[in-house]
C-alpha positions in Angstrom: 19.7 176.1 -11.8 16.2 176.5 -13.2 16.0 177.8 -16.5 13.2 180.5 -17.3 10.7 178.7 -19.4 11.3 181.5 -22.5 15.0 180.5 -22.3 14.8 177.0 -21.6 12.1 176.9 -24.9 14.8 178.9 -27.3 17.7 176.8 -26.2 15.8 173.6 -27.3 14.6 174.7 -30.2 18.4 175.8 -31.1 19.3 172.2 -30.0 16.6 171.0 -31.8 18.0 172.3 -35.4 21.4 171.0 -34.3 20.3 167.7 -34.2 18.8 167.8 -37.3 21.7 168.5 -39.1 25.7 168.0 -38.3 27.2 171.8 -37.9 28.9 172.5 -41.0 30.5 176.1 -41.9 30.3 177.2 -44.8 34.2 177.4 -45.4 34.0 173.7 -45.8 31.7 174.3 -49.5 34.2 176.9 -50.8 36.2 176.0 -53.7 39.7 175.4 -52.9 41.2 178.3 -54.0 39.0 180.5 -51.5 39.4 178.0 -48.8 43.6 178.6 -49.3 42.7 182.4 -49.3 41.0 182.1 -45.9 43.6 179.8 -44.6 46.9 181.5 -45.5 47.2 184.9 -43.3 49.9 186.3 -46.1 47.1 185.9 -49.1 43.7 186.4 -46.4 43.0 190.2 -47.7 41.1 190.9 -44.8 44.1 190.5 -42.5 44.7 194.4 -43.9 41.7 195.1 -41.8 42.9 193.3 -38.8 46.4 194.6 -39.1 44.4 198.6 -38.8 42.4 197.2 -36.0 45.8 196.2 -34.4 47.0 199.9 -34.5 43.7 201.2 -33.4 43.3 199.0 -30.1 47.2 200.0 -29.2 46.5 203.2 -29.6 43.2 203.5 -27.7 42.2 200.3 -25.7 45.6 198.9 -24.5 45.2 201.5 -21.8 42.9 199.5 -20.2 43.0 196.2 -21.7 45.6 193.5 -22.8 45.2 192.4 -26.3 46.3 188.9 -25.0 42.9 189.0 -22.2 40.9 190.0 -25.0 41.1 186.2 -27.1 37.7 184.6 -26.4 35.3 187.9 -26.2 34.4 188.1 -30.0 33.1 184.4 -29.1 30.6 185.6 -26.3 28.6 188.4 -28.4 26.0 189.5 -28.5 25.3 190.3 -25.1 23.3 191.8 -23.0 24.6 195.3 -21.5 23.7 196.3 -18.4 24.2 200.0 -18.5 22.4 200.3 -22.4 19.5 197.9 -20.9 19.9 196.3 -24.6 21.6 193.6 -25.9 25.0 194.8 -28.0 27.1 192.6 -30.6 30.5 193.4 -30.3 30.6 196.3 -33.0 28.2 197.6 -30.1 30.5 196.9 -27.3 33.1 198.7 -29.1 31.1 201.9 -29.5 29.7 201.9 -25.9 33.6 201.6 -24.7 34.2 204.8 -27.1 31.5 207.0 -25.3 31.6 205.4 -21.7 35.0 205.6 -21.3 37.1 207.2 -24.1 34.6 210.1 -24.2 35.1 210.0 -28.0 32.2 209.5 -30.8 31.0 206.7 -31.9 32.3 205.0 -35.3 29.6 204.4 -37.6 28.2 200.8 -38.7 29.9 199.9 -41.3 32.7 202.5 -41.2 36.7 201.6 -41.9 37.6 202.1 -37.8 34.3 199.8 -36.5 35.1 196.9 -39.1 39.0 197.5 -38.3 38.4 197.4 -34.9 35.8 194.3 -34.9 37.8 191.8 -37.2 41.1 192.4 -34.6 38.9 191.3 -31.9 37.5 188.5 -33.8 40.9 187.3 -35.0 42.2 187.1 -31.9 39.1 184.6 -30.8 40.0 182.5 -34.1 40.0 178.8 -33.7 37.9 179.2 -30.3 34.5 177.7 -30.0 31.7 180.5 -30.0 30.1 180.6 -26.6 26.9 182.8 -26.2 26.7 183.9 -22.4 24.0 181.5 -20.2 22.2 184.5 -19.3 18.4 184.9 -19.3 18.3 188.5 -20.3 18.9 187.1 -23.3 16.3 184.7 -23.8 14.0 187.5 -25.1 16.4 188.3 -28.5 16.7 184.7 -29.1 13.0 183.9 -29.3 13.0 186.7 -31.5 15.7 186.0 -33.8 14.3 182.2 -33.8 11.0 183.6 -35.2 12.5 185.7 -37.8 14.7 183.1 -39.2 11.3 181.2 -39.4 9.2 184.6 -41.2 8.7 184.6 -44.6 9.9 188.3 -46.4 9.5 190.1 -49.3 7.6 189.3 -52.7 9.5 186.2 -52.8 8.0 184.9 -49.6 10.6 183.1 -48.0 12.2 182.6 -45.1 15.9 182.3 -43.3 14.7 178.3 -42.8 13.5 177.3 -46.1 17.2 177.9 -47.3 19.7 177.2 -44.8 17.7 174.6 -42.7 15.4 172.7 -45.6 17.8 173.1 -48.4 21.4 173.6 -47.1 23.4 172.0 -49.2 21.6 172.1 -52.3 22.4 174.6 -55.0 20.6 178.4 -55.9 21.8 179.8 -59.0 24.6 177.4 -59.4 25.4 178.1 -55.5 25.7 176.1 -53.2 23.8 177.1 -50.1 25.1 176.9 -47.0 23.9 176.0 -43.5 24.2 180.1 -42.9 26.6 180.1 -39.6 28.5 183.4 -38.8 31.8 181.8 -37.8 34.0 183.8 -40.1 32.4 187.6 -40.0 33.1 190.1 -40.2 34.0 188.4 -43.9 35.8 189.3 -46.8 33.8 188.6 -49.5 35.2 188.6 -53.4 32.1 190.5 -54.7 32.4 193.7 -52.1 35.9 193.6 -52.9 35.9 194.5 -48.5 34.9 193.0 -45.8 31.6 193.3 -44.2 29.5 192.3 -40.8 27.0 189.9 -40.7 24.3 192.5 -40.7 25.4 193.8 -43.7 25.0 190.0 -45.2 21.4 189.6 -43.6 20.5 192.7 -45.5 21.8 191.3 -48.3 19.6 188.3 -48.3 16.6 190.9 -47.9 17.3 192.4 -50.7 17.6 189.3 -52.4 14.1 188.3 -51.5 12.9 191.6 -52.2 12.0 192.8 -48.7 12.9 196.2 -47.4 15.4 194.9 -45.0 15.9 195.8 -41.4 17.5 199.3 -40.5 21.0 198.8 -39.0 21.3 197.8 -35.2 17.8 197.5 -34.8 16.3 195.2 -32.6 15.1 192.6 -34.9 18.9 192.8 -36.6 20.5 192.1 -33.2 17.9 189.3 -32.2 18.8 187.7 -35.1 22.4 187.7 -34.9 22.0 186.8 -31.5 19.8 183.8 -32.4 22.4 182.7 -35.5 25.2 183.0 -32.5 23.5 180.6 -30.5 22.7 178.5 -33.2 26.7 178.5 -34.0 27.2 177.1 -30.5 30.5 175.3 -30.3 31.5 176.1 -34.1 35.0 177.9 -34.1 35.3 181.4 -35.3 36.9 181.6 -38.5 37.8 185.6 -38.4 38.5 186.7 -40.6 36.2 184.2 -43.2 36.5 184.5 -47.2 33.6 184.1 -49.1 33.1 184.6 -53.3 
């Protein structure tokens, strides 16, 4: 099958940064002592989280869905939904579920029940490559999220690239930056003392280059994760990650 010349162009240009450099998460330049957080489910304070979500789907998905049927989805979003017209991330696809067919409010970004509920789902993809959906709906987010990782923000004037791609690997601060994958979010990370999506990490990073950053589930917040998803491509999901 053809490609659509938008899609075909994002999917080289992800290709293109793959080749450039090998995939490399950034668990692999923790210090051992997080890495043995992440890896030992007993000491992996996230898995609190996970354990909640666990309660939570029993108690209003398993209704309709087997927890075993759901390993692999967390690996396939975002997406694009039909019946929003928009493309969701999976935090998204658990709050259109809630109103569609639960008839129950929305939990809010950020809120104990969405990132209870989202690092379950992710666990139970862990260890499976990430596998964004060959569909050309989303072709449109990717170009998107491509260009953003390329724009320069804030008074500091840089971008997404100039770290992760041009300097990933070198040090910041005495940090080591990373190559900026999402394989392990949402992430438990030492300084939040919590764990937290990846939007809640990109805003970080706009803060820390002095830009106002993007409002929560807007568009150029899911084009980007959808972008960074598709740059992951083949990487597996670490949920629940541990970061300092």
């Amino acid at each position: 099958m053809r490609l659509p010349g938008t899609l075909a162009a994002a999917l080289a240009l992800v290709a293109g940064l793959a080749q450039a450099e090998p995939l490399r998460s950034g668990f692999d330049d923790m210090t051992p002592a997080v890495q043995a957080l992440q890896r030992d489910d007993t000491q992996n304070p996230a898995m609190l989280w996970v354990a909640d979500g666990q309660r939570r789907f029993a108690a209003d998905c398993a209704t309709c869905h087997d927890a075993s049927a759901m390993r692999g989805v967390a690996a396939r979003y975002p997406a694009f939904d039909g019946a929003a017209g928009r493309v969701l991330n999976l935090a998204g696809r658990v709050n259109a579920c809630r109103e569609r067919h639960l008839k129950r409010p929305r939990w809010a970004t950020g809120s104990d029940e969405l990132l209870a509920m989202e690092t379950y789902l992710g666990h139970l993809s862990r260890g499976l490559p990430i596998a964004p959906p060959a569909d050309a709906r989303l072709a449109p987010a990717r170009e998107l999220g491509a260009r953003l990782w390329r724009q320069r923000l804030g008074q500091l004037d840089l971008s997404c690239a100039q770290c992760h791609d041009a300097h990933a690997g070198r040090r910041l601060g005495g940090s080591l930056i990373p190559q900026g994958h999402p394989t392990g979010y949402p992430i438990y990370r030492l300084e939040w003392q919590g764990p937290g999506t990846l939007q809640r990490r990109l805003r970080g990073c706009q803060v820390g280059v002095r830009a106002e950053p993007w409002d929560w589930d807007s568009d150029e917040m899911l084009a980007l994760e959808t972008f960074l998803m598709q740059r992951a491509a083949g990487m597996a999901l670490e949920t629940p990650g541990v970061r300092p």
